[in-house]
DSSP file (Angstrom, degrees, kcal/mol; ACC not computed):
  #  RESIDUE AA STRUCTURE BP1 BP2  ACC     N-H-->O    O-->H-N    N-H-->O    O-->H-N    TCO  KAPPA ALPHA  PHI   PSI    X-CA   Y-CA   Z-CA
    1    1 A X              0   0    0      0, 0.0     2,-0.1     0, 0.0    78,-0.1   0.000 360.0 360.0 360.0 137.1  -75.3  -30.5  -32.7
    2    2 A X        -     0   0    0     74,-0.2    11,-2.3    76,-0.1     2,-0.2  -0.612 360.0-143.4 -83.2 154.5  -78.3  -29.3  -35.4
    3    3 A X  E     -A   12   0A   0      9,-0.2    77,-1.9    -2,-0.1     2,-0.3  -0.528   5.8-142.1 -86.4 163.4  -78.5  -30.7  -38.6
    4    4 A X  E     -Ab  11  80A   0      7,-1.9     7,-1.4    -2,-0.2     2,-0.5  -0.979   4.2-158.3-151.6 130.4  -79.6  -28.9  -41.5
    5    5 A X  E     +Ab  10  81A   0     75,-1.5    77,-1.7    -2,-0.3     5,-0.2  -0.722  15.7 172.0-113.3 124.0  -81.6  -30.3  -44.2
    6    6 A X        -     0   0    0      3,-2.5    76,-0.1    -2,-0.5    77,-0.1  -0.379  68.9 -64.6-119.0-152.2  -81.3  -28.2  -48.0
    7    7 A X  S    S-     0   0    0     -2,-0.2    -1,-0.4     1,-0.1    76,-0.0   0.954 127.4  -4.5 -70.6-101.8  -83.1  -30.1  -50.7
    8    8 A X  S    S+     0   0    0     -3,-0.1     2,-0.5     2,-0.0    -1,-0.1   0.612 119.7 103.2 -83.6   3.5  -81.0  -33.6  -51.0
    9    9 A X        +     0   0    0      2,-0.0    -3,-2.5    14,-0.0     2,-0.3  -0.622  42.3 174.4 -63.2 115.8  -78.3  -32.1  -48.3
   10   10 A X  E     +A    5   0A   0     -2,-0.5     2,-0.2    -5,-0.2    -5,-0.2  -0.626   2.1 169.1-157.0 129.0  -77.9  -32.9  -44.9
   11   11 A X  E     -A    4   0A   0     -7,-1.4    -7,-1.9    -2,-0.3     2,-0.6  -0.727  26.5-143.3-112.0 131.0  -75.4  -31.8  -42.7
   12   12 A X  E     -A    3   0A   0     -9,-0.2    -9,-0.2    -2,-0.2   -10,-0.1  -0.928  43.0-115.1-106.4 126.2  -74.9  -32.0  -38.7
   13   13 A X        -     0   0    0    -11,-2.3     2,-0.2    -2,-0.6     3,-0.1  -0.265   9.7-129.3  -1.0  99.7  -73.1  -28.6  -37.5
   14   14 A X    >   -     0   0    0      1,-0.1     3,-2.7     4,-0.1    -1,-0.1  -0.696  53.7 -81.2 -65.3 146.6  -69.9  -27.8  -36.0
   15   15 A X  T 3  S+     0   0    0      1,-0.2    -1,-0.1    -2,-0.2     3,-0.1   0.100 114.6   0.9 -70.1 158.0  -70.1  -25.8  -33.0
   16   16 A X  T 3  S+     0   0    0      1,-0.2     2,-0.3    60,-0.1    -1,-0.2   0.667  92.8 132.6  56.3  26.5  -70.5  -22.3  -34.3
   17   17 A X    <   -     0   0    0     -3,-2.7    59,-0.3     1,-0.1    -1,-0.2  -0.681  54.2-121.8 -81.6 118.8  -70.5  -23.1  -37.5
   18   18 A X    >>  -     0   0    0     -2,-0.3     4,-2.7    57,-0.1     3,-0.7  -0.323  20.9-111.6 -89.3 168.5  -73.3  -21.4  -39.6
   19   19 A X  H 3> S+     0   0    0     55,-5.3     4,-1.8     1,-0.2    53,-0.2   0.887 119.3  53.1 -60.4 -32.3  -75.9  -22.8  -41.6
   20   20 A X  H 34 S+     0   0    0     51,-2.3    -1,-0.2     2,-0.2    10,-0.2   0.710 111.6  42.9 -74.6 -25.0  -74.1  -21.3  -44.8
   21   21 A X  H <4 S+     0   0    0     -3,-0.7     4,-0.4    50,-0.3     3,-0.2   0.630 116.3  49.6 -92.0 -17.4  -70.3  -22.9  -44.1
   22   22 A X  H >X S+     0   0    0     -4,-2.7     3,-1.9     1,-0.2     4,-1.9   0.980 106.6  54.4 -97.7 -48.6  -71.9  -26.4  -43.1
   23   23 A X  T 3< S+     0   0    0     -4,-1.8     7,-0.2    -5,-0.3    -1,-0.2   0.467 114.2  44.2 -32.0 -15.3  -74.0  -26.2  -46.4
   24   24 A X  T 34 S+     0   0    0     -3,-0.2    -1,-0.3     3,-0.1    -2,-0.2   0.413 106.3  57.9-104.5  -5.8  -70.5  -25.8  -48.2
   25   25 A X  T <4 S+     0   0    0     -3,-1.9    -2,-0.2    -4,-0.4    -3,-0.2   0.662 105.8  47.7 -83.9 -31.5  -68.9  -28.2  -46.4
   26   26 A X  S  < S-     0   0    0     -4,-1.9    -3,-0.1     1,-0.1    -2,-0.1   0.811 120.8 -97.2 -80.3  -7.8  -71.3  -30.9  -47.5
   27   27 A X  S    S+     0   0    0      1,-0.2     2,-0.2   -18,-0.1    -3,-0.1   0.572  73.8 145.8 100.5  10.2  -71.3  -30.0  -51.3
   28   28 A X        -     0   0    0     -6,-0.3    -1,-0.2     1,-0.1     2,-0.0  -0.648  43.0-145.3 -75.3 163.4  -74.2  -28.1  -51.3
   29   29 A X        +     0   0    0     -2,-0.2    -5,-0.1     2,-0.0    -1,-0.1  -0.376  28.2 168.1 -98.9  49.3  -74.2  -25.1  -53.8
   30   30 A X        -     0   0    0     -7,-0.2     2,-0.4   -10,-0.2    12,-0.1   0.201  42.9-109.1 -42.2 171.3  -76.2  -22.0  -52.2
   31   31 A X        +     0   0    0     11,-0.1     2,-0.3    12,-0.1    -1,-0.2  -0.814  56.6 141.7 -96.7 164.4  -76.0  -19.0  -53.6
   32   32 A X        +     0   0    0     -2,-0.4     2,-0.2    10,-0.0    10,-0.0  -0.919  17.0 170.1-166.1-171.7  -73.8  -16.3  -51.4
   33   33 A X  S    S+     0   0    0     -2,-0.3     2,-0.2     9,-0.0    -2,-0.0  -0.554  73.9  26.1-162.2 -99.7  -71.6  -13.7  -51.8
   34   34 A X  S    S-     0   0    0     -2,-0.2     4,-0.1     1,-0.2    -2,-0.0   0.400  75.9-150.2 -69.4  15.6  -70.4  -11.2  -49.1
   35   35 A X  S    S+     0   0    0     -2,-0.2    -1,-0.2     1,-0.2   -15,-0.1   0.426  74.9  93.2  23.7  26.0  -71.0  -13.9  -45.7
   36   36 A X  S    S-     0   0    0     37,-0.0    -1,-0.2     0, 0.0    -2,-0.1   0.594 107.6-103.5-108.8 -22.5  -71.7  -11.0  -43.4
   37   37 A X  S    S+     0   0    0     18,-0.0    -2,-0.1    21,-0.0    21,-0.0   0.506  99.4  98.1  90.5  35.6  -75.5  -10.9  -43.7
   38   38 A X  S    S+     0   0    0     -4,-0.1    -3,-0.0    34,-0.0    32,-0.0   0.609  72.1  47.7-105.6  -1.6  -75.1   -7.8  -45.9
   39   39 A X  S    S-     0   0    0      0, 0.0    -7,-0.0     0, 0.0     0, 0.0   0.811  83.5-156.3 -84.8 -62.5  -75.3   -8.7  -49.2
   40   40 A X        +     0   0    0     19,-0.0     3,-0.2     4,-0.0    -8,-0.0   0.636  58.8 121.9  67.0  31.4  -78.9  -11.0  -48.5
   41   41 A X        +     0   0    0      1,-0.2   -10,-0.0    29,-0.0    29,-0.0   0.446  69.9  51.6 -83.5  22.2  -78.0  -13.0  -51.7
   42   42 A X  S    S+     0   0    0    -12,-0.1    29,-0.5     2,-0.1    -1,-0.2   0.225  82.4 146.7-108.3  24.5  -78.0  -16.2  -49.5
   43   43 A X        +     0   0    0     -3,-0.2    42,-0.3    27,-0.1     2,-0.3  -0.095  22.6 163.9 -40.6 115.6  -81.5  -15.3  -48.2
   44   44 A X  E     -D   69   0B   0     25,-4.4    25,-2.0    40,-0.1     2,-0.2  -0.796  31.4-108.1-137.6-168.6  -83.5  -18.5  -47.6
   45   45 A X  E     -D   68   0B   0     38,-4.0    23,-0.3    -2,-0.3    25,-0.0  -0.590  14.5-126.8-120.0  73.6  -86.1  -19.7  -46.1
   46   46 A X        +     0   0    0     21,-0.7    36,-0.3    -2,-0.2     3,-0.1   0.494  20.8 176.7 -55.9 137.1  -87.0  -22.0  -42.9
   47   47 A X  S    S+     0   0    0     34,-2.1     2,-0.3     1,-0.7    35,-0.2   0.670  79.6   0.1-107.8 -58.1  -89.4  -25.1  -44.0
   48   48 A X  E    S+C   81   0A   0     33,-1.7    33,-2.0     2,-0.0    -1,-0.7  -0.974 112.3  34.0-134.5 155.6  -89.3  -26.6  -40.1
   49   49 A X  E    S-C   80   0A   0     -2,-0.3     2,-0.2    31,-0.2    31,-0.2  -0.536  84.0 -68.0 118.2-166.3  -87.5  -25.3  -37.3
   50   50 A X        -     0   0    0     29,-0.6    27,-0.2    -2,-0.2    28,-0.2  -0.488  36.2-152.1-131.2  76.1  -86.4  -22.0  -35.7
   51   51 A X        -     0   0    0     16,-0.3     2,-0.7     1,-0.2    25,-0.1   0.221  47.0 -86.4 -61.5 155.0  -83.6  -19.6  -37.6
   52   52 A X    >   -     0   0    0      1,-0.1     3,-2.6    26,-0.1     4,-0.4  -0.605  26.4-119.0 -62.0  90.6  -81.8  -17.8  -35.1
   53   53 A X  T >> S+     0   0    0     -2,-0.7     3,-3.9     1,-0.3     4,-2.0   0.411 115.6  57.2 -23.8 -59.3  -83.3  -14.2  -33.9
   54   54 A X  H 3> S+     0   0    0      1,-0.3     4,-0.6     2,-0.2    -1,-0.3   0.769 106.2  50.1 -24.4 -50.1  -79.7  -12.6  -35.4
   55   55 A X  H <4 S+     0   0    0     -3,-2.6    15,-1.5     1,-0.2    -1,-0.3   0.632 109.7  45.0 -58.1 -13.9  -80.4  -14.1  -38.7
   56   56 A X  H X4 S+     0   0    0     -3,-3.9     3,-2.4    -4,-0.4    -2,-0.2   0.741  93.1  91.1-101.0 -45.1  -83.7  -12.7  -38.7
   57   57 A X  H 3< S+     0   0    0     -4,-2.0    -2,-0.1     1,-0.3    -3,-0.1   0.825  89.9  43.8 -48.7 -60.6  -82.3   -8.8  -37.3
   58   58 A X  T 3< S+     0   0    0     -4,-0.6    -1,-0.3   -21,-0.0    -2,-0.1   0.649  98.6  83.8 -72.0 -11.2  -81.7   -7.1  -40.8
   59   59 A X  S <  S-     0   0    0     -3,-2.4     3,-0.0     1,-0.1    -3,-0.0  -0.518  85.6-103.6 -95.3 174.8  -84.9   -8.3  -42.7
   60   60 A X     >  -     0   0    0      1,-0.1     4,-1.5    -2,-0.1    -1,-0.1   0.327  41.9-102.1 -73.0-156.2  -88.5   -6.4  -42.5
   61   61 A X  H  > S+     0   0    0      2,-0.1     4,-1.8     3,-0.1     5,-0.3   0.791 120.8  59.8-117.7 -49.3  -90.8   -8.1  -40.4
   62   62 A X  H  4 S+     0   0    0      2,-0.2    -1,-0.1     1,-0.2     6,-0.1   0.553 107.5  58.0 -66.7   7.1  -92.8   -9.6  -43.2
   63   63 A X  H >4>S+     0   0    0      2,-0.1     3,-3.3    -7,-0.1     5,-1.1   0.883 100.3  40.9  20.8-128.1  -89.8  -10.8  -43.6
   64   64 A X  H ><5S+     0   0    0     -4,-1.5     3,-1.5     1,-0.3    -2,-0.2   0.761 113.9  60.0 -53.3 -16.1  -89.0  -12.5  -40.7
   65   65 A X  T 3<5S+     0   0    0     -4,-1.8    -1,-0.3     1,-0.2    -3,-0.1   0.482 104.3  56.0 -92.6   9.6  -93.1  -14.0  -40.7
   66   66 A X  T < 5S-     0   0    0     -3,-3.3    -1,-0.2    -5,-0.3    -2,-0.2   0.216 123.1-118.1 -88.3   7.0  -92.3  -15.5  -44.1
   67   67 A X  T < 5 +     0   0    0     -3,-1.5   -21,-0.7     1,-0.2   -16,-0.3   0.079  58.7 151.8 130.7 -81.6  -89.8  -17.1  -42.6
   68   68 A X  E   < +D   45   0B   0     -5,-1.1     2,-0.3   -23,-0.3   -23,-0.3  -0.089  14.6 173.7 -47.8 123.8  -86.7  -15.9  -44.2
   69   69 A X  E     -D   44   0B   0    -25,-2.0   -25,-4.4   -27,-0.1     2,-0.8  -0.906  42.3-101.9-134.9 171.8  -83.3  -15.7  -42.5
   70   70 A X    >   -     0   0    0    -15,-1.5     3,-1.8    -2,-0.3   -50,-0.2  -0.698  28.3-174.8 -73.3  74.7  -79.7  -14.9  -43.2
   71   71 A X  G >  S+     0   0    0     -2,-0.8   -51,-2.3   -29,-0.5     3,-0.8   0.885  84.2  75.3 -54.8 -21.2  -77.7  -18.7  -43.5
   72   72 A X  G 3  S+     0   0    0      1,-0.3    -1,-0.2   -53,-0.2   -54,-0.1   0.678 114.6  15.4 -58.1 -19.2  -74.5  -16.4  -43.9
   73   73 A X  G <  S+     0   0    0     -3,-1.8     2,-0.5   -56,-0.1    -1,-0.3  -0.260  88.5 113.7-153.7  59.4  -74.9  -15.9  -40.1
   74   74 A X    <   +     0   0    0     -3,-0.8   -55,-5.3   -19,-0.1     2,-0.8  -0.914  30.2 179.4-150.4 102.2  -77.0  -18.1  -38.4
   75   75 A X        -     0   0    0     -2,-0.5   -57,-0.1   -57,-0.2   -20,-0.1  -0.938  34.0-151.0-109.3 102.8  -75.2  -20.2  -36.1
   76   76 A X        -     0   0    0     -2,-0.8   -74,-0.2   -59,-0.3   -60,-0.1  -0.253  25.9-150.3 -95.2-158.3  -78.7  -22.3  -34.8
   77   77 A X  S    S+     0   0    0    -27,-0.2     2,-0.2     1,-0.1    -1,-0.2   0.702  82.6  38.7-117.5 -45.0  -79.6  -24.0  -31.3
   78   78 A X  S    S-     0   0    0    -28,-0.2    -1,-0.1     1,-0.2   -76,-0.1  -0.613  96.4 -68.2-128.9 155.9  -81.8  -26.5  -33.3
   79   79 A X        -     0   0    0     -2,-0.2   -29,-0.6   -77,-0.1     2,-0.3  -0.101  50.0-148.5 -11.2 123.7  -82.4  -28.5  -36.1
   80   80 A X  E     -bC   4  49A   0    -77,-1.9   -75,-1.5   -31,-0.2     2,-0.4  -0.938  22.9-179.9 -84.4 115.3  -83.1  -26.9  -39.9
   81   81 A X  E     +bC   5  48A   0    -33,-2.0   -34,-2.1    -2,-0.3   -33,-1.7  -0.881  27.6 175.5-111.2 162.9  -84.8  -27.3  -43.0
   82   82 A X        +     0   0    0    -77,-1.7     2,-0.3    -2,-0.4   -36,-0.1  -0.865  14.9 172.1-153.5 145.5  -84.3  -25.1  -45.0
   83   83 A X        -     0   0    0     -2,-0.2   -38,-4.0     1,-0.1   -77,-0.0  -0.987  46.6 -53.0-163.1 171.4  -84.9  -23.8  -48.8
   84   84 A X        -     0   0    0     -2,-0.3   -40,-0.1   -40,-0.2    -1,-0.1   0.286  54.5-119.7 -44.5 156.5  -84.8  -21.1  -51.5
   85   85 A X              0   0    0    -42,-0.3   -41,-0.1     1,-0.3   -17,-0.1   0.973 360.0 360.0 -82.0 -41.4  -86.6  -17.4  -50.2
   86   86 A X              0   0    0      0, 0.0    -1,-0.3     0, 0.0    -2,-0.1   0.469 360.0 360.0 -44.9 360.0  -89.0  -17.7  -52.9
């Protein structure tokens, strides 16, 4: 199962479980709103690892080379960290 690392968070996955519901199951506080990957307030940013193309499908492509994916939908294959889009 990946883990997912937020500043002082870290959480191992349930399967299919996205990076945004296992980050609110440990007590993290993201920000989010609509969980659909329309909204893009939970927009973050990959520090190590590899977000899931899906997460990645709605953003530009300089974007996706900065990084940034959708946690609101991103169910990943691997390991995370993970931080703020800025």
């Amino acid at each position: 199962m990946p883990t997912i690392r937020r500043d002082d968070t870290e959480v191992e996955l349930a399967p299919g479980e996205t990076v945004l519901d296992g980050l609110l199951r440990a007590g993290a506080h993201p920000l989010y709103s609509c969980r659909v990957g329309a909204c893009f307030t939970c927009l973050s940013r990959v520090v190590e690892g590899t977000p899931p193309e899906d997460a990645q499908e709605p953003l530009s492509d300089a974007e996706r080379a900065r990084g940034l994916f959708l946690p609101c939908i991103a169910v990943p294959d691997g390991d995370l960290v993970v931080g703020d889009a800025s």
